[in-house]
C-alpha positions as CSV (number, residue, x, y, z in Angstrom):
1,X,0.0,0.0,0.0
2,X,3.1,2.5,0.8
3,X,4.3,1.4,-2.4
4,X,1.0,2.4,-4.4
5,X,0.6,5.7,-2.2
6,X,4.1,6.9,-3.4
7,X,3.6,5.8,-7.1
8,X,0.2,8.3,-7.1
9,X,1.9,10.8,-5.1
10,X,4.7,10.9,-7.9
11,X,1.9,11.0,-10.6
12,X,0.2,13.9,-8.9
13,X,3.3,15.9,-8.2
14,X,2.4,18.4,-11.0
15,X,-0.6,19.2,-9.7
16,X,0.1,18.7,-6.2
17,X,2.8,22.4,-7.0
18,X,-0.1,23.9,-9.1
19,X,-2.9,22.6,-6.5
20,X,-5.5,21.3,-8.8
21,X,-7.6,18.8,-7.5
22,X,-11.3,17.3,-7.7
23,X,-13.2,17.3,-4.8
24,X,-17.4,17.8,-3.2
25,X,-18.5,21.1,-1.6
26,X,-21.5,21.1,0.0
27,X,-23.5,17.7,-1.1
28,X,-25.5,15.0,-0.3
29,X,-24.9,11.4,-1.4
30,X,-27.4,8.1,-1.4
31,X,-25.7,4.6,-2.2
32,X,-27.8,1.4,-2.2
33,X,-26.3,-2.0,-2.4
34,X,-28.8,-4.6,-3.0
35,X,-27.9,-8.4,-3.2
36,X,-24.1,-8.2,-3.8
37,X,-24.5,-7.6,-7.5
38,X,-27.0,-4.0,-7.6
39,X,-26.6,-0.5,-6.9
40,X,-28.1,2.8,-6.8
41,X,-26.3,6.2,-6.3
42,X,-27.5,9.6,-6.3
43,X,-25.2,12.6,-5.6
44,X,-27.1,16.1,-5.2
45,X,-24.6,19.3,-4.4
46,X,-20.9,21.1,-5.8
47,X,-17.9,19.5,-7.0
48,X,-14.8,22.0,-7.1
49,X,-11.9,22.0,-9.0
50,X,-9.3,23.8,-6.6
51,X,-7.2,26.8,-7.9
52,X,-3.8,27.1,-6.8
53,X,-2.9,29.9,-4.1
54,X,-4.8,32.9,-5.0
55,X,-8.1,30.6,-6.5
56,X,-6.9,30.7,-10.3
57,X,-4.3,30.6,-12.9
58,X,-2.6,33.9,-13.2
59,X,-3.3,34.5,-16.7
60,X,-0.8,37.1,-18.4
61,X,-2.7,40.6,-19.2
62,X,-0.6,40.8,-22.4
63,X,-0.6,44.8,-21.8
64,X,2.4,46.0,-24.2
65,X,4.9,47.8,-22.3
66,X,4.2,51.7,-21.5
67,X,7.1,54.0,-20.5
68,X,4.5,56.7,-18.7
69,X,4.4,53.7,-15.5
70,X,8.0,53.8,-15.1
71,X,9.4,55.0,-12.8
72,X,13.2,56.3,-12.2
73,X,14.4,58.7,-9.5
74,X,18.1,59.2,-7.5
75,X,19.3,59.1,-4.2
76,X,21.0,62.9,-3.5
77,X,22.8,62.4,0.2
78,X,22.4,65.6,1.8
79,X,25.9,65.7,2.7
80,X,28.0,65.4,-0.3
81,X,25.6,65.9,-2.7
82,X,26.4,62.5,-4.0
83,X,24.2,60.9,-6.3
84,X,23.6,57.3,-6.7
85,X,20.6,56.1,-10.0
86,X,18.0,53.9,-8.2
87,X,16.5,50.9,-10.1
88,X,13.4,51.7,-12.1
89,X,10.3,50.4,-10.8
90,X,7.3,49.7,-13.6
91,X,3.3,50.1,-12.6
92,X,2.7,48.2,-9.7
93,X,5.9,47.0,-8.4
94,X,7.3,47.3,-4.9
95,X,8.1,50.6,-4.8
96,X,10.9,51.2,-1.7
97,X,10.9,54.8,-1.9
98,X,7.0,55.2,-2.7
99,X,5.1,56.6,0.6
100,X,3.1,53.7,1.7
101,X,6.4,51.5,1.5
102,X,7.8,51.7,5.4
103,X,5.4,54.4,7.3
104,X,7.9,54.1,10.3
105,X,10.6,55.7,8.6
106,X,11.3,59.4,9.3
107,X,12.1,60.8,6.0
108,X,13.3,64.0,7.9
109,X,16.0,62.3,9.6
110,X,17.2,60.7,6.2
111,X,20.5,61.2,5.4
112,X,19.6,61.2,1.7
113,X,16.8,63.0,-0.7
114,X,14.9,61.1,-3.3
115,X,14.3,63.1,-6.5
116,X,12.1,62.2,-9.4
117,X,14.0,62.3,-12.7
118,X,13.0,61.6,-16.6
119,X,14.2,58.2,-17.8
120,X,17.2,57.6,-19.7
121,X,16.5,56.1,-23.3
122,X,18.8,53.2,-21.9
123,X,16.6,52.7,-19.0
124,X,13.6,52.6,-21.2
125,X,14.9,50.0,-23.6
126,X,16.5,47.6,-21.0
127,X,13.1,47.8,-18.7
128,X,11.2,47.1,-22.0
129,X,13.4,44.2,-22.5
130,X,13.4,42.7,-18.9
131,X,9.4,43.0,-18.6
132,X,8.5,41.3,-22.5
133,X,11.3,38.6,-21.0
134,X,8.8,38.3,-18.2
135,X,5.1,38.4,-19.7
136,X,7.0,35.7,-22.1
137,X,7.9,33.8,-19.4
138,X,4.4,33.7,-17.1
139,X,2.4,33.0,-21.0
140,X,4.3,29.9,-21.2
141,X,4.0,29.0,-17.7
142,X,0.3,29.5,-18.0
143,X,-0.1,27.5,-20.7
144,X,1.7,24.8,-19.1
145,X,-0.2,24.9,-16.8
146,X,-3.4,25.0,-18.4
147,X,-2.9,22.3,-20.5
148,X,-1.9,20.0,-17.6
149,X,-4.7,20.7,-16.0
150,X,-6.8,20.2,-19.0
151,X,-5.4,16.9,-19.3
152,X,-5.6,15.5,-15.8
153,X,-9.2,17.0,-15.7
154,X,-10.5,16.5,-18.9
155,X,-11.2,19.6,-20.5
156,X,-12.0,22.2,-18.1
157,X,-9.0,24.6,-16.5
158,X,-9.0,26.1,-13.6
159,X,-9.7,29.9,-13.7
160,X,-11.2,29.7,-17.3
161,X,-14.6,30.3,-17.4
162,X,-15.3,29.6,-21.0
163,X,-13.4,25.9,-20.6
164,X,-15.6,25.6,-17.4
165,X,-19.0,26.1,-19.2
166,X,-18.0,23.9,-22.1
167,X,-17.0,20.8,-20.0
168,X,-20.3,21.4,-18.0
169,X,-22.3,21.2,-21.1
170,X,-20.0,17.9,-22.1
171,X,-20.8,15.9,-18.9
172,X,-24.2,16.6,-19.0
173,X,-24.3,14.7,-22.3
174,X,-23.2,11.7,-20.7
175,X,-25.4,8.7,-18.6
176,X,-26.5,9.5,-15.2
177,X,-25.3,13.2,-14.9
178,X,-29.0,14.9,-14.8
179,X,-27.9,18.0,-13.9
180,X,-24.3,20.1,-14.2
181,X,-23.9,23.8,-14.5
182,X,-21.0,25.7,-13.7
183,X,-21.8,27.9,-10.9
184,X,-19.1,30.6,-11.0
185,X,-15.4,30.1,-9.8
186,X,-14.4,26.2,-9.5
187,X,-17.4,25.3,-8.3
188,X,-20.2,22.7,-10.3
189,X,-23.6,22.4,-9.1
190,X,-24.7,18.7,-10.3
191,X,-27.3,16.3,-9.8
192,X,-26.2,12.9,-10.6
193,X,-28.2,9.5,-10.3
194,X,-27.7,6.1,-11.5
195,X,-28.8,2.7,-11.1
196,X,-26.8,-0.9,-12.5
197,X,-24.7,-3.7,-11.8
198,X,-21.9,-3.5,-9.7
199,X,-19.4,-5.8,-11.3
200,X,-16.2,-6.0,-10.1
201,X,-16.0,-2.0,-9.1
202,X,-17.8,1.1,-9.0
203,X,-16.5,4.5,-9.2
204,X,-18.1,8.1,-8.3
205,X,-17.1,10.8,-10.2
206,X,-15.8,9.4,-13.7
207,X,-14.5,12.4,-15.6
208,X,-14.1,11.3,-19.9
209,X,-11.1,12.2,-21.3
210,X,-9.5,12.7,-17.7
211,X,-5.8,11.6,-17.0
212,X,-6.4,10.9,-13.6
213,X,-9.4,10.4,-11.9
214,X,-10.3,11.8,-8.2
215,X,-13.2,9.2,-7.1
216,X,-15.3,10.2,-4.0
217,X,-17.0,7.2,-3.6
218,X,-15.8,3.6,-4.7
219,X,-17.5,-0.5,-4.1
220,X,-14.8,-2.8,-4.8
221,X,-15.6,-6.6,-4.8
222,X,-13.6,-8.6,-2.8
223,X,-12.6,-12.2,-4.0
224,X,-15.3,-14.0,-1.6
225,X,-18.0,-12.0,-3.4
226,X,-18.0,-8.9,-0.3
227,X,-18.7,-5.9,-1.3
228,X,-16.2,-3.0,0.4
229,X,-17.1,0.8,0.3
230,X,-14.3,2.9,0.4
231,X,-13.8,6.7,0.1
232,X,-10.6,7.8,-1.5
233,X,-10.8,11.0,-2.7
234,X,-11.9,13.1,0.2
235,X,-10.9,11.6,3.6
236,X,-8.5,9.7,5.3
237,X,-4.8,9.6,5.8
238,X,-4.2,8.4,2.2
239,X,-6.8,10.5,0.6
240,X,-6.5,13.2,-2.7
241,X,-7.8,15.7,-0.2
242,X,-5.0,15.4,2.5
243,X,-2.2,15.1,0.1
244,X,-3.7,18.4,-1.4
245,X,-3.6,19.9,1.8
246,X,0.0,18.8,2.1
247,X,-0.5,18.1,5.4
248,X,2.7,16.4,5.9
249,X,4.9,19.0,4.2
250,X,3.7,22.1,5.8
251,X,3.5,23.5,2.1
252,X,0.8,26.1,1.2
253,X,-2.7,24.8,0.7
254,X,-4.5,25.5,-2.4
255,X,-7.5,27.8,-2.1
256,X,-11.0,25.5,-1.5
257,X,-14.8,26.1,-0.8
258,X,-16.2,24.2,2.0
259,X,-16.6,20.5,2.2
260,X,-19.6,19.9,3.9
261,X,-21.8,16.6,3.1
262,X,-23.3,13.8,4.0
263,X,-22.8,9.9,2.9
264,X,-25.9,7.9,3.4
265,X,-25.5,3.9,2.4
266,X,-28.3,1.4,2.5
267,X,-27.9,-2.4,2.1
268,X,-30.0,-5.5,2.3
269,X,-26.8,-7.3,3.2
270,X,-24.5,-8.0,6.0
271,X,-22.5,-5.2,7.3
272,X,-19.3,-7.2,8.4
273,X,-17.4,-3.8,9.6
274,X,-18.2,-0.1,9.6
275,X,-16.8,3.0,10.8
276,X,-19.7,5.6,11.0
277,X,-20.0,6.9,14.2
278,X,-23.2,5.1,15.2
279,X,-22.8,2.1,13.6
280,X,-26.1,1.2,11.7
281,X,-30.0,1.0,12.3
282,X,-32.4,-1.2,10.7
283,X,-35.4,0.0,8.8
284,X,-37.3,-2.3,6.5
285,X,-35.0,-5.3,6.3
286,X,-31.8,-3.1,5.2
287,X,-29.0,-1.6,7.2
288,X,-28.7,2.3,7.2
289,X,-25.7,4.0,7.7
290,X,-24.9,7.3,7.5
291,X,-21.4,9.7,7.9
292,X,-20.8,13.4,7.9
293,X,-18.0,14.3,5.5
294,X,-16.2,18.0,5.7
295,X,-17.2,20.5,8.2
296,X,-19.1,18.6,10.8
297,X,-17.0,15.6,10.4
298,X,-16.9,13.4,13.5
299,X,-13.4,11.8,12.6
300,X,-11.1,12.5,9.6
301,X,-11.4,9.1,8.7
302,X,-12.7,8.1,5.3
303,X,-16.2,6.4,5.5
304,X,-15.7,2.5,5.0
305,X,-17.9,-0.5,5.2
306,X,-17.0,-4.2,4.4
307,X,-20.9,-5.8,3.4
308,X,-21.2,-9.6,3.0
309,X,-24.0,-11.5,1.0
């Protein structure tokens, strides 16, 4: 299991630095498992494709170059009248003489004047250089990183709200997704319900066209015909969501909506283990068992059930 837990962790690497990820917002989730071999799933809430840092991409403003934002002034030391050229600064940029810079500073006491001066031609042309150098450099990074993420996700990237629409209106094409509509930001408001066999596994969310695929929700049949629920997407030591949250590393999370949901599971089977926190009722001749997920949480432990028939 280490072995397998590196292997992903190497795979997601990429977009563990850019922090994209899949995971629920608020939500509510129903899974039936009738008879070892039938099941039914409904999922009603968000699913959120995180943004890294700041909640999106930092796309490049491709604004050309305008020698009215820069900048250039000296340093006249009151003594000497020595003069020493200070580094232009362009538009925005941190500005260590501007008067919001260090407000505890007592420019009286200085032992220097700053003075505003026209730019030199050669400041001009080498501070054109160095920021077309730089908007270069971000548009390819943003493009990297755009088309990772639209490879790992499928289509949609991060940030983009044209990409975002267009992926909605592609999964909505496709069996059991009733409902998706991009709600602004990363977040998807979807309806999703769906009834069949179980097989050998079962898998909730399945993204076409993704590289990787973030599952919530997962039945995986066990060689003696048992049916085991696990979660591997949003809780637990192991989990998508706490490698994200780079718990381990002490790195900077990605920016995320609130997870808050609830996991409901019904069977007419045996529930050989479980680890909600009240264990299950009986209602009708099935097992109920329910778990809070996110916010009111009882446990960071992923929901898990083994279920015999």
């Amino acid at each position: 299991m280490k072995q397998i837990f590196k292997f992903v962790a190497a795979l997601s690497a990429p977009l563990l630095l850019s922090g994209c990820f899949l995971l629920p917002g608020k939500f509510n989730a129903k899974l039936t498992i009738l008879d070892g071999d039938r099941y039914e799933f409904g999922y009603t809430g968000q699913i959120q494709m995180t943004m890294p840092e700041d909640g999106k991409m930092k796309k490049p403003s491709n604004e050309p170059f305008d020698p009215a934002k820069l900048k250039c002034r000296d340093r006249v030391y009151k003594s000497d009248g020595e003069v020493n050229a200070e580094s232009p600064v362009y538009g925005d940029e941190y500005d260590r003489y501007g008067k919001d810079a260090d407000p505890s500073i007592d420019n009286e006491n200085l032992s220097y004047e700053v003075v505003d001066r026209e730019c030199t031609d050669e400041e001009v042309t080498n501070r054109q250089d160095r920021y077309e150098r730089d908007q270069a450099r971000k548009q390819k990074r943003y493009e990297e990183e755009s088309a990772m993420a639209g490879a790992f996700f499928g289509g949609p990237i991060p940030g983009d709200d044209d990409s975002m629409v267009a992926f909605a209106k592609k999964l909505s094409k496709y069996q059991g997704w009733k409902k998706v509509e991009h709600a602004g930001g990363n977040i998807f408001d979807v309806e999703y319900s769906e009834t069949g066999p179980i097989g050998n596994y079962f898998s909730f969310p399945v993204l076409p066209d993704a590289q990787m695929q973030y599952p919530f929700f997962q039945l995986i049949r066990r060689s003696d015909g048992a049916v085991e629920l696990l979660t591997p997407g949003i809780a637990g030591q192991g989990s998508m969501f706490n490698m994200m949250m780079m718990k381990e590393s002490g790195g900077k999370a990605p920016k995320i909506s609130e997870i808050d949901g609830v996991l409901t599971v019904e069977t007419n089977g045996t529930v050989a283990t479980n680890n909600s926190v009240d264990g299950f009722t009986e209602k009708d001749g099935r097992k109920v068992m329910s778990w809070k997920i996110g916010k009111s949480a009882a446990t960071e432990e992923g929901p898990r059930a083994l279920i015999r028939f």
